[in-house]
N, CA, C and O of each residue as an XYZ file, in Angstrom:
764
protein
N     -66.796     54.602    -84.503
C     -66.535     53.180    -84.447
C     -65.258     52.836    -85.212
O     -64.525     51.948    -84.777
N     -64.932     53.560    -86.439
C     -63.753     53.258    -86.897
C     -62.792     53.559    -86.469
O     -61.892     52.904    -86.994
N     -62.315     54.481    -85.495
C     -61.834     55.184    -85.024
C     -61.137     54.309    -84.027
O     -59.931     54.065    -83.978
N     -62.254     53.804    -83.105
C     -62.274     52.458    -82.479
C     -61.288     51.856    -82.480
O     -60.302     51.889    -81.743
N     -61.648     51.048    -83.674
C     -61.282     49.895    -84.507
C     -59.420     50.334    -85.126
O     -58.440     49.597    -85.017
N     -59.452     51.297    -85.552
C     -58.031     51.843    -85.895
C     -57.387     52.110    -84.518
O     -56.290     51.623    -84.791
N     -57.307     52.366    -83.727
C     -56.720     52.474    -82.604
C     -56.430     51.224    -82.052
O     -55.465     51.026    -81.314
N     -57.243     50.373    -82.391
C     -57.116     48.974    -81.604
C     -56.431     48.320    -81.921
O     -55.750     47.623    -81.169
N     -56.352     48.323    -83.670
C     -55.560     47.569    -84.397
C     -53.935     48.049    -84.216
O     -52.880     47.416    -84.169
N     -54.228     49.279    -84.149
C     -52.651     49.930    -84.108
C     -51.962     49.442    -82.973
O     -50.743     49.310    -83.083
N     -52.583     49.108    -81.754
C     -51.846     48.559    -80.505
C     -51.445     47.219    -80.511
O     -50.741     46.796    -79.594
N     -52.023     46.063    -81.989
C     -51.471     44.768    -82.090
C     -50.064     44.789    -82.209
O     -49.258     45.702    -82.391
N     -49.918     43.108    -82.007
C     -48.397     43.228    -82.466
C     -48.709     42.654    -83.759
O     -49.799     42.138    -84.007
N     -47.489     42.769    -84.808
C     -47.474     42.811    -86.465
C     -48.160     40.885    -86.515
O     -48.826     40.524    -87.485
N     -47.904     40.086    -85.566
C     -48.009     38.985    -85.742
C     -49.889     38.690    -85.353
O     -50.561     37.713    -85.682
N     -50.091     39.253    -84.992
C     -51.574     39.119    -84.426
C     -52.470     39.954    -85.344
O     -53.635     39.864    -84.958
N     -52.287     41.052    -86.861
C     -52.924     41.236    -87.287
C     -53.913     40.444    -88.558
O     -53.297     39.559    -89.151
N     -54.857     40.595    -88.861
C     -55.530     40.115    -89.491
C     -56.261     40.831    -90.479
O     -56.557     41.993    -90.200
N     -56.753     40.181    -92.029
C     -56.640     41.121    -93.095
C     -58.088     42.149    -92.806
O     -58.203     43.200    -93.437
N     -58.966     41.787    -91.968
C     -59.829     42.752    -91.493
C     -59.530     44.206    -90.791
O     -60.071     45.295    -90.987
N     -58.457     43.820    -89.889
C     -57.502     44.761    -89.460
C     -57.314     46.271    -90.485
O     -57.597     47.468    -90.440
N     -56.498     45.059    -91.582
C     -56.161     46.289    -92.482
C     -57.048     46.622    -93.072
O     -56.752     47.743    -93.485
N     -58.200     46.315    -93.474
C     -59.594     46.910    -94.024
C     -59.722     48.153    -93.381
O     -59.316     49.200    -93.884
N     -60.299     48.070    -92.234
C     -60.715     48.567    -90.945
C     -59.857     50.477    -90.916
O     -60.359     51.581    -90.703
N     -58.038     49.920    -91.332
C     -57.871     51.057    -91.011
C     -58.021     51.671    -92.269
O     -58.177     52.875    -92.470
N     -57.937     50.322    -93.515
C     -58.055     51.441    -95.506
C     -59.032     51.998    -95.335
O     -59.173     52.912    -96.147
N     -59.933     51.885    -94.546
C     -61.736     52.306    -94.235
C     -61.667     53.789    -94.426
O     -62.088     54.502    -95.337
N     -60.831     54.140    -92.996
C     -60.372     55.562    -92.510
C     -59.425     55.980    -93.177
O     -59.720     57.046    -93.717
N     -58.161     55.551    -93.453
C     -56.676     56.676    -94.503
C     -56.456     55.337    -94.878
O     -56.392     54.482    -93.995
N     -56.343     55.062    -95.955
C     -55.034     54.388    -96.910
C     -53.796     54.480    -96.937
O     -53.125     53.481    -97.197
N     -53.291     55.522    -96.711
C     -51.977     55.587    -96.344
C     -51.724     55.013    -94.901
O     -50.900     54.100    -94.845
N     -52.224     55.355    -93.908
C     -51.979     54.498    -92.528
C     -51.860     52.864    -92.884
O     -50.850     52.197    -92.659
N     -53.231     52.299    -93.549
C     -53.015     51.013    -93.932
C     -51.557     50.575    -94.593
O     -50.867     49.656    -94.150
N     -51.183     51.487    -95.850
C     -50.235     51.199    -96.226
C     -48.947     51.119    -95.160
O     -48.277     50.092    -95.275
N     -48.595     51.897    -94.325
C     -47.626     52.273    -93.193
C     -47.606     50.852    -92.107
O     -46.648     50.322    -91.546
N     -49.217     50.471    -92.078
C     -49.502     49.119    -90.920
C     -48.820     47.762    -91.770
O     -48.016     47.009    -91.222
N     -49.170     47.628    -92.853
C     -48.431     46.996    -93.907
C     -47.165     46.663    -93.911
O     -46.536     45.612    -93.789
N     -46.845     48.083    -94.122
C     -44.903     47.752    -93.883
C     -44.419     47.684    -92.778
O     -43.256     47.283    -92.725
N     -45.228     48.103    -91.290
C     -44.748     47.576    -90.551
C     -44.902     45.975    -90.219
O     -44.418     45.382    -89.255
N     -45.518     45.561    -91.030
C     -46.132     43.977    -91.122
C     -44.420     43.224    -91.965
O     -43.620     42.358    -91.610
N     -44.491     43.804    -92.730
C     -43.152     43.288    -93.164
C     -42.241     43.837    -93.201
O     -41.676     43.790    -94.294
N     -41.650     44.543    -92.254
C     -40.390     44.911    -91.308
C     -40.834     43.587    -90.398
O     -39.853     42.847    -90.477
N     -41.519     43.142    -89.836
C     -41.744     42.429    -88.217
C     -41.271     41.066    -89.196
O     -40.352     40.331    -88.833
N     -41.822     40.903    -90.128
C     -41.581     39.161    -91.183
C     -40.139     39.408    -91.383
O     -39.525     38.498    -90.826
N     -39.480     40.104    -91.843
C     -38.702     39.988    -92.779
C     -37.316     40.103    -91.122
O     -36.431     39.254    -91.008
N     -37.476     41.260    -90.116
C     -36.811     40.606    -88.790
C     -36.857     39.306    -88.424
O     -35.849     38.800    -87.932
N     -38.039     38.546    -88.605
C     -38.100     37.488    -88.060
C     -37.247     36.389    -88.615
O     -36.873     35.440    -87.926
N     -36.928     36.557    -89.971
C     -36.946     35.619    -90.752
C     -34.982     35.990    -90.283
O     -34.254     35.151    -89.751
N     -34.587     37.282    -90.636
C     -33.403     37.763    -90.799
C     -32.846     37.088    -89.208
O     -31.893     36.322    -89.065
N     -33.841     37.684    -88.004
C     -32.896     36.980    -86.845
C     -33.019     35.676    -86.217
O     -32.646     35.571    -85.048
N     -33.554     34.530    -86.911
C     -33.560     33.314    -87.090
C     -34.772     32.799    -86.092
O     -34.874     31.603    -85.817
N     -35.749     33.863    -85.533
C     -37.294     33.578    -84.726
C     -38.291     32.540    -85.754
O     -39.132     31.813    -85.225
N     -38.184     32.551    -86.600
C     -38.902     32.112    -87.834
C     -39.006     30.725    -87.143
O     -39.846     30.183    -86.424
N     -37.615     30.325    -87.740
C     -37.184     28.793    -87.616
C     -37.389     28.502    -86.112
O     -37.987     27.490    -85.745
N     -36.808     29.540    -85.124
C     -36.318     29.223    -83.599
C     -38.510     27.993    -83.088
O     -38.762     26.979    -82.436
N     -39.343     28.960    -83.869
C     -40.572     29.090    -83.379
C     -41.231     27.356    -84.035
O     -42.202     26.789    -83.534
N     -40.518     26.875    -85.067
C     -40.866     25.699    -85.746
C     -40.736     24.260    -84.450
O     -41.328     23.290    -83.978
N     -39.111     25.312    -84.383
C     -38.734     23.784    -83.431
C     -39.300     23.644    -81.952
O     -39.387     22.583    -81.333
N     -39.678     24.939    -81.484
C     -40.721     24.780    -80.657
C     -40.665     25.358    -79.358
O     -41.604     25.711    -78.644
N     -39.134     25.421    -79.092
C     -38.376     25.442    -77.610
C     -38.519     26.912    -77.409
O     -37.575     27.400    -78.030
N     -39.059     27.655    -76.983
C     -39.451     29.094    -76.651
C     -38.919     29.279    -75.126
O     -39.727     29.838    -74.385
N     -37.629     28.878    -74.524
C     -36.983     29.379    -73.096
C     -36.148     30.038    -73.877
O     -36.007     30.139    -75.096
N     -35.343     30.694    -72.450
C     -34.292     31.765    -73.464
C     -33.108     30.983    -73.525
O     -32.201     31.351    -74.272
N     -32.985     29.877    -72.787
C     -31.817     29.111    -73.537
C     -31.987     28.170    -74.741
O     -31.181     28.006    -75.657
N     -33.067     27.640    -74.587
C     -33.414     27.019    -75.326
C     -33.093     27.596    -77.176
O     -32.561     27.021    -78.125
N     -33.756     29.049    -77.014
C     -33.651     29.918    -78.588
C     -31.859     30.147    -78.281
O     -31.108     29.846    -79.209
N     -31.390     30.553    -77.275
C     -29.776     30.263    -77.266
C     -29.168     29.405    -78.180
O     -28.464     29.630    -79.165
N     -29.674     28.129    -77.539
C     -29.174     26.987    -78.422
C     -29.036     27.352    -79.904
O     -28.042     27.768    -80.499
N     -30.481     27.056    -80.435
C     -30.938     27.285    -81.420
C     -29.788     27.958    -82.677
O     -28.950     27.461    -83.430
N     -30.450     29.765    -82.312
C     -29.573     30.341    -82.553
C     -28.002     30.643    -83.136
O     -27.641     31.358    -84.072
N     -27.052     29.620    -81.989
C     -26.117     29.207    -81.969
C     -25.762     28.140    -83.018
O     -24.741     28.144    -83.706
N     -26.456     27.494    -83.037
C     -26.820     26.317    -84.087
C     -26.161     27.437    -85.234
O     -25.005     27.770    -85.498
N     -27.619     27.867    -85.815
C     -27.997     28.363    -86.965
C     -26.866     29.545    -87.052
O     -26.884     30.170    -88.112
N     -26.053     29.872    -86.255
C     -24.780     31.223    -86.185
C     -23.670     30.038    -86.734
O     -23.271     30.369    -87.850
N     -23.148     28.943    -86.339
C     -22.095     28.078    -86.795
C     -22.313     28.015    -88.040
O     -21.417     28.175    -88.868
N     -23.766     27.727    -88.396
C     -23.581     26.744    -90.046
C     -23.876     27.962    -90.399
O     -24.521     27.651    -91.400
N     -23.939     29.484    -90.374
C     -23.856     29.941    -91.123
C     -22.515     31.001    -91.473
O     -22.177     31.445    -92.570
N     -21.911     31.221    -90.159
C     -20.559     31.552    -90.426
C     -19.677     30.444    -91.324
O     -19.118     30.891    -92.326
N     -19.512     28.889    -90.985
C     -19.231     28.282    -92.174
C     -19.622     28.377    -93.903
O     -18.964     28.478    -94.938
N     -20.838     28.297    -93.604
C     -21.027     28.652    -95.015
C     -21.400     30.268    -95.943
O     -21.391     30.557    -97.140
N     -21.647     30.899    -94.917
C     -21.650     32.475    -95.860
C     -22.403     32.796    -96.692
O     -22.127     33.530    -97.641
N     -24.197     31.952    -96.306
C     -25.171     31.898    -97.479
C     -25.505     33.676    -98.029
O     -25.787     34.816    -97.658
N     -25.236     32.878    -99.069
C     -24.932     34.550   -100.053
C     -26.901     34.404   -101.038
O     -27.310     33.716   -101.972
N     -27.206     34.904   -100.610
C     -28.785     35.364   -101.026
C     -29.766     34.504   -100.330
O     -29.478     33.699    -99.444
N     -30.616     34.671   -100.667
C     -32.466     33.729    -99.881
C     -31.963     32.117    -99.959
O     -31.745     31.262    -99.100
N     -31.904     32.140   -101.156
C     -32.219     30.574   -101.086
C     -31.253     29.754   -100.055
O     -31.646     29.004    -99.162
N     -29.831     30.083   -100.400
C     -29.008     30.010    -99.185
C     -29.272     29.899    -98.196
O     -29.215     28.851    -97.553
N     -29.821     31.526    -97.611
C     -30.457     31.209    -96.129
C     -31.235     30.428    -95.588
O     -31.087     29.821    -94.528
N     -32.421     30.419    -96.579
C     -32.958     29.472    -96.338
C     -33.023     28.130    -95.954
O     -33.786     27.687    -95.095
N     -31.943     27.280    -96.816
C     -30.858     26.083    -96.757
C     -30.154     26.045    -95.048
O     -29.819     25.031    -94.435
N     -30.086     27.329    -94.618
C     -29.072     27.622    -93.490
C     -30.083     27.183    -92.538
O     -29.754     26.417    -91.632
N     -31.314     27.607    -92.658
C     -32.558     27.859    -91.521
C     -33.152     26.276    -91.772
O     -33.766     25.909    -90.769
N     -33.130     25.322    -92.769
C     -33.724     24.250    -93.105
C     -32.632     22.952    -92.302
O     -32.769     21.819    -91.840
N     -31.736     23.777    -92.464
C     -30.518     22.578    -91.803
C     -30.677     22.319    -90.247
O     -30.594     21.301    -89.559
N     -31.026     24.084    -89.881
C     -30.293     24.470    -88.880
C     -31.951     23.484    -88.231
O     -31.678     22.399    -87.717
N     -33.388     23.831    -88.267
C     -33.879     23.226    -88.053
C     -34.336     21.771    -88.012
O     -35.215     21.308    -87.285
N     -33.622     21.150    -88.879
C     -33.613     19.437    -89.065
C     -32.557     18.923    -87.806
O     -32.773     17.975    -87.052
N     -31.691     19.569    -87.800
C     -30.666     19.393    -86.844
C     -30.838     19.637    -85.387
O     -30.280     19.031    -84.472
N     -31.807     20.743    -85.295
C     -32.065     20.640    -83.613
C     -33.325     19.688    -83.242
O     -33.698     19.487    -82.086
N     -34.021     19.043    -84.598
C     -34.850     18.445    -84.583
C     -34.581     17.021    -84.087
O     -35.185     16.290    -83.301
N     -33.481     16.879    -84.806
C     -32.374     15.200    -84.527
C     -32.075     15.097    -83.400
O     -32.073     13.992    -82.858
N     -31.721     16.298    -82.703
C     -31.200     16.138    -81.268
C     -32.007     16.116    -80.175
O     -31.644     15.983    -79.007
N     -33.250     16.267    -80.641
C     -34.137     16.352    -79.747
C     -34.785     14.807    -79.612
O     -34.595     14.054    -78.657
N     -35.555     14.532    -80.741
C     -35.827     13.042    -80.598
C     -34.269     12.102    -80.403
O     -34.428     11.022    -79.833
N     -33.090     12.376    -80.750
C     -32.063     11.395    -80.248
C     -31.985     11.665    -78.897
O     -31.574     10.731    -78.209
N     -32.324     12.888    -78.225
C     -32.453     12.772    -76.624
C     -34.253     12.302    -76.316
O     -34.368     12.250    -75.092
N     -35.238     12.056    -76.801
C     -36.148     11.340    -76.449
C     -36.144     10.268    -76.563
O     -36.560      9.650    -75.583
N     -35.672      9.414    -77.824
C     -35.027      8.057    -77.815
C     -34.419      7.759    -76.708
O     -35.040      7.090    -75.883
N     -32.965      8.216    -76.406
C     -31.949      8.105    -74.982
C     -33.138      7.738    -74.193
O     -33.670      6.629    -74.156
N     -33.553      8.999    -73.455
C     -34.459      8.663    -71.940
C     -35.287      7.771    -72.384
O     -35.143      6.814    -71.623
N     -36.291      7.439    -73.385
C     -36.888      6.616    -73.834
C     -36.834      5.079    -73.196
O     -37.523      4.344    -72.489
N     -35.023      5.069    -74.211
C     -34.565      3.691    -73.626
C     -34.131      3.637    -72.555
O     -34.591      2.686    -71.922
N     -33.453      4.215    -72.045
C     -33.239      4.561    -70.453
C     -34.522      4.108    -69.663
O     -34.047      4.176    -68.529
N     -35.716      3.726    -69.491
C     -36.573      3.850    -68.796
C     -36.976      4.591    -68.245
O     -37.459      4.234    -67.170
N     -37.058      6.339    -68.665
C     -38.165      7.141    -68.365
C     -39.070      7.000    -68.884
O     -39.839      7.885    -68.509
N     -39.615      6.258    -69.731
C     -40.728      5.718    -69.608
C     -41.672      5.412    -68.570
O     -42.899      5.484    -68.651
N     -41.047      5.100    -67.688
C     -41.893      4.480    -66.555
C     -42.290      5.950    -65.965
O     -43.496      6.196    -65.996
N     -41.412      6.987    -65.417
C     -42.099      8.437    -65.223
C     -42.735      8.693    -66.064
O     -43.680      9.276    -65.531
N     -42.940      8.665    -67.311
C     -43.602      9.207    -68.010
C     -44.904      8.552    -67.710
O     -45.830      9.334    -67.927
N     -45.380      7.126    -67.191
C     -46.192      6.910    -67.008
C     -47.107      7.095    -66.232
O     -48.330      6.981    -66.312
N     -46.102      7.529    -65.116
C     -46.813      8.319    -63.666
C     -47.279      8.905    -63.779
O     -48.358      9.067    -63.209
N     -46.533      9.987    -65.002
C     -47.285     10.979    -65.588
C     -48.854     11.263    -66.044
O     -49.678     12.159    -65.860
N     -48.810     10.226    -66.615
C     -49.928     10.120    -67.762
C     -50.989      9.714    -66.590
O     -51.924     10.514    -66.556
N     -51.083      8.618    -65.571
C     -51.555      8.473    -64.434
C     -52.518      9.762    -63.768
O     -53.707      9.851    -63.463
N     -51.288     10.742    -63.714
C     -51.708     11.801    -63.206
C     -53.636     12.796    -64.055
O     -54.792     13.130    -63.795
N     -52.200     12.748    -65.457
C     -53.508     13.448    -66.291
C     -54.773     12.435    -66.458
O     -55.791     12.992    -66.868
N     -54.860     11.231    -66.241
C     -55.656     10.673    -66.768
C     -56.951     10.970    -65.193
O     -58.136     11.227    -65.407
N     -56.385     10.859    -63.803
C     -57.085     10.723    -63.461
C     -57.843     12.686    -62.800
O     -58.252     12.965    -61.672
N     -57.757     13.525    -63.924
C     -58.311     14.761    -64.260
C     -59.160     14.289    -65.525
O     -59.531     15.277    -66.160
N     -59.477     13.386    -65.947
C     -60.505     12.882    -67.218
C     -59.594     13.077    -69.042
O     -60.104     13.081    -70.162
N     -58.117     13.214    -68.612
C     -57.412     13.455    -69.996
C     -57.357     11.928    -70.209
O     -57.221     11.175    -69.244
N     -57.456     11.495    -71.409
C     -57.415     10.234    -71.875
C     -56.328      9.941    -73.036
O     -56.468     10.080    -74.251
N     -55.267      9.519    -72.347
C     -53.844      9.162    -73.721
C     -53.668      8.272    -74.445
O     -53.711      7.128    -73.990
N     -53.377      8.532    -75.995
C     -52.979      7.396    -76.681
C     -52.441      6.267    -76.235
O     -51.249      6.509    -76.048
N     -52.650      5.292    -75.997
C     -51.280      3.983    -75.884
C     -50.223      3.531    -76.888
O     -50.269      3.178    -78.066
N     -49.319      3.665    -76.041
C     -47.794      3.333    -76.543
C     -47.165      2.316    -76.125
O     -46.725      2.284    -74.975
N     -47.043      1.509    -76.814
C     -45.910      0.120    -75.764
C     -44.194      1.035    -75.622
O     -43.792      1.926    -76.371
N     -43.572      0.516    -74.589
C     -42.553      1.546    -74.541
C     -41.472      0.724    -76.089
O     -40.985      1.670    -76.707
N     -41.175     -0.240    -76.556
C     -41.011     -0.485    -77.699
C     -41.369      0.280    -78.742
O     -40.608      0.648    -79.637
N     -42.706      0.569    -78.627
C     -42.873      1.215    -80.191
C     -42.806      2.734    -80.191
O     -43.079      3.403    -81.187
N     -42.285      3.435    -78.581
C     -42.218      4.643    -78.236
C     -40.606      4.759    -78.330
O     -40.056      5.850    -78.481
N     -39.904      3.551    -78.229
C     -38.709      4.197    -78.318
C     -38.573      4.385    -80.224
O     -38.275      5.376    -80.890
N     -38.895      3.139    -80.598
C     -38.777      3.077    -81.955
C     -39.201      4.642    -82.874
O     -38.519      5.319    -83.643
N     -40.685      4.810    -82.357
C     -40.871      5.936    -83.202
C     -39.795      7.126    -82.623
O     -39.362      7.841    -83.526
N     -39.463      7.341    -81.711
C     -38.058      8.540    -81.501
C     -37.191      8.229    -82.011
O     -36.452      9.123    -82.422
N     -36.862      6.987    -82.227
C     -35.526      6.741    -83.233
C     -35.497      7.095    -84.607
O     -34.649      7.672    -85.288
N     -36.872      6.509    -84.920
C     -37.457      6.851    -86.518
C     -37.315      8.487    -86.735
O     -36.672      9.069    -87.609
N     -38.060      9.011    -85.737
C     -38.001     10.585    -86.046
C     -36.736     11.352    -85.881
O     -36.656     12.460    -86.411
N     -35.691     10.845    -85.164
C     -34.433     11.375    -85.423
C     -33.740     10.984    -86.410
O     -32.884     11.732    -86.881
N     -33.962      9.776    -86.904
C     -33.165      9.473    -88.313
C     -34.084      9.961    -89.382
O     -33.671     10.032    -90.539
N     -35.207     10.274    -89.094
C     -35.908     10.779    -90.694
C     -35.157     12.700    -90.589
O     -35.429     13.345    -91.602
N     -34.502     13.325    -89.735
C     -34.604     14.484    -89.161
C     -33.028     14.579    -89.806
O     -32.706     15.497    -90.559
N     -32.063     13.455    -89.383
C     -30.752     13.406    -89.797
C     -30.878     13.192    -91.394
O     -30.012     13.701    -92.106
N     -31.858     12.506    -91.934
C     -31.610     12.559    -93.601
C     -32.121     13.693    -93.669
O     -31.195     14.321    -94.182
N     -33.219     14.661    -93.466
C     -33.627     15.749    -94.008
C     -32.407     16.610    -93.940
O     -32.150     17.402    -94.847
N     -31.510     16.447    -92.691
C     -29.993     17.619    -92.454
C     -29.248     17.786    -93.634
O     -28.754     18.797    -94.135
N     -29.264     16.041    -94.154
C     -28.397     15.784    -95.072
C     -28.421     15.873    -96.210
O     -27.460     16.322    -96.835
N     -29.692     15.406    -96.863
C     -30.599     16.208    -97.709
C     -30.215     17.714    -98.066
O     -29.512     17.793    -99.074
N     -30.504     18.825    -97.504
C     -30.500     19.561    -97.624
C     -28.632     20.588    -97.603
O     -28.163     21.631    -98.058
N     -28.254     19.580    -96.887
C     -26.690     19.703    -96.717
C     -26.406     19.477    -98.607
O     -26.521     20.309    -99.507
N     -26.102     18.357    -98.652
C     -26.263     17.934   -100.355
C     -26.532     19.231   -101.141
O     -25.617     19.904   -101.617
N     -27.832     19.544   -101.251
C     -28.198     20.283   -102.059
C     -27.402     22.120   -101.814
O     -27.219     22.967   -102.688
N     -27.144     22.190   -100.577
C     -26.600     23.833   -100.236
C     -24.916     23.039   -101.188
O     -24.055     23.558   -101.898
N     -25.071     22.062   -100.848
C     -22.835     22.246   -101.625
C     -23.103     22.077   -103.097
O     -22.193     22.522   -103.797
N     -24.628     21.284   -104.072
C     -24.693     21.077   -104.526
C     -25.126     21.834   -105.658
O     -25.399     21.417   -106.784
N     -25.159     23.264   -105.110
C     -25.469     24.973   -105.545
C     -24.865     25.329   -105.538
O     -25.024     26.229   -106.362
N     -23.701     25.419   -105.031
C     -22.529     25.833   -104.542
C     -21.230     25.628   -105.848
O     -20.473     26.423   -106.405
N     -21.451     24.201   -105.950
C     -20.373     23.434   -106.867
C     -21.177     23.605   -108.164
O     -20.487     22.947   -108.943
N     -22.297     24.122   -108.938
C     -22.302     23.777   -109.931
C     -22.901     25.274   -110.416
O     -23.749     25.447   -111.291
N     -22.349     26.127   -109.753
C     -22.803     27.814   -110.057
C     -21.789     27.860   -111.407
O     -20.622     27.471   -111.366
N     -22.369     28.344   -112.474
C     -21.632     28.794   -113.514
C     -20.215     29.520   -113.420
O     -20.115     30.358   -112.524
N     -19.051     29.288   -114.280
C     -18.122     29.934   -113.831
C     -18.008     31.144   -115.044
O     -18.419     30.626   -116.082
N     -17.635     32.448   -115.272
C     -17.528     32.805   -116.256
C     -16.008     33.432   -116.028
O     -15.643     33.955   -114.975
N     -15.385     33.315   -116.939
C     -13.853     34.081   -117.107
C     -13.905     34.741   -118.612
O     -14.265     34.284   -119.697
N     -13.312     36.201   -118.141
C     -13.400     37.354   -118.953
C     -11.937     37.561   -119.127
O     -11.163     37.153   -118.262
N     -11.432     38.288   -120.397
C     -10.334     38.518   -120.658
C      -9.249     37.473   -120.320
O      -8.244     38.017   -119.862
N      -9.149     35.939   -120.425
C      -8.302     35.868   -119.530
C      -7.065     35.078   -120.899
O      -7.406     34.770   -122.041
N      -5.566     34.915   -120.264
C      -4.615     34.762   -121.121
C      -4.597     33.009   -121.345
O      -4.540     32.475   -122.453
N      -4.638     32.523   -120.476
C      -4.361     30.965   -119.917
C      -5.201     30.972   -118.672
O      -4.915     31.603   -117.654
N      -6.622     29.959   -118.899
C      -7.152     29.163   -117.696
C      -6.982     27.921   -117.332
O      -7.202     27.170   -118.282
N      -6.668     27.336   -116.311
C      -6.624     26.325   -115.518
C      -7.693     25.180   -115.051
O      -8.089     25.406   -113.908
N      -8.104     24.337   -115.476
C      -8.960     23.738   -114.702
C      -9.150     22.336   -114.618
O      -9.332     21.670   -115.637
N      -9.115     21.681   -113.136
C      -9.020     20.430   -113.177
C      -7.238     20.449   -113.841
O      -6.378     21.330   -113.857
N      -7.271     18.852   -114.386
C      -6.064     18.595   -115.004
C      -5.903     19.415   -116.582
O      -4.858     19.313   -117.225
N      -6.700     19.958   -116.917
C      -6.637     20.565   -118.382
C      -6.651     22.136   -118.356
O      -7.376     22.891   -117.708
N      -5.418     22.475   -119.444
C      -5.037     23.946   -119.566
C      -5.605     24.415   -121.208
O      -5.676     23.774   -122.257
N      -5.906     25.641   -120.898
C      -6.162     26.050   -122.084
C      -5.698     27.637   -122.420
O      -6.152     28.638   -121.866
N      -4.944     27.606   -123.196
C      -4.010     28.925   -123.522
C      -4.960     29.856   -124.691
O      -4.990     29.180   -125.720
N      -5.272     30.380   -124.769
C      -6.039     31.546   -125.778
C      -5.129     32.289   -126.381
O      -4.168     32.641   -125.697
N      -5.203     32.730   -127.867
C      -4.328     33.458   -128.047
C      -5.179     34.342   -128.896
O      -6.325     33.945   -129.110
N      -4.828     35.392   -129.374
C      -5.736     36.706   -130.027
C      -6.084     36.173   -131.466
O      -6.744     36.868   -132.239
């Protein structure tokens, strides 16, 4: 039965295991567990490194769609050159607030545009399969897409702030030096 069970687990993908999983195989070798492990974080630590992490937040799973994305998160980070985690992180927080903005500022658009009214056909449709939808006046449907793209544009900015705001106040240290410069004030050292 364990045997089973270790074979089965071994054919998951790293994202579908569960901590029974790894019981299952410490049961039989410990070292295999340990090996299922790190392949658990090789699969996290890819994810995180080739920007799937974030791509999976915002939701859009076509292959242009993670294109986009992607692309996004490749600009702001060739601009900025996040040099360790937290950085990246900042890179992946932006990069997601930002495709977030563009999405409700294009649901707002059609919103006000009057797709609304398709959308209602829509709902028509599901309703008469027994799905039953919230009500929305198209007013307070455009409003909340507006709301959620401007709460999406301060989070960009937000977080924009804080990546320059790490940036600009990293300690400076100068070693050996004869005469430093800074701002309008010089300061000459002498032995």
């Amino acid at each position: 039965m364990q045997e089973w069970r270790r074979g089965r687990v071994e054919g998951l993908l790293p994202e579908k295991l569960k901590w029974p999983h790894l019981a299952a195989v410490a049961e039989v070798d410990t070292d295999d567990a340990l090996k299922l492990w790190a392949r658990v974080r090789e699969a996290a630590d890819e994810e995180l490194a080739s920007g799937q992490r974030g791509a999976r937040v915002v939701g859009d799973t076509t292959p242009y769609g993670l294109a986009q994305y992607l692309a996004i998160r490749d600009s702001f980070a060739d601009q900025w050159r996040p040099q360790g985690g937290i950085e990246a992180a900042m890179i992946d927080m932006m990069t997601v607030s930002f495709s977030l903005q563009m999405y409700w500022s294009t649901v707002a658009h059609e919103r006000a545009m009057r797709t609304h009214d398709d959308q209602r056909e829509a709902l028509k449709r599901f309703e008469s399969n027994g799905w039953k939808s919230p009500y929305q006046s198209e007013a307070d449907a455009i409003d909340q897409a507006q709301r959620l793209a401007d709460g999406y544009n301060r989070q960009f900015l937000r977080v924009l702030r804080q990546l320059r705001d790490l940036r600009r106040y990293t300690p400076v240290v100068i070693q050996n030096a004869q005469q430093v410069n800074v701002g309008n004030h010089q300061m000459n050292l002498s032995s």
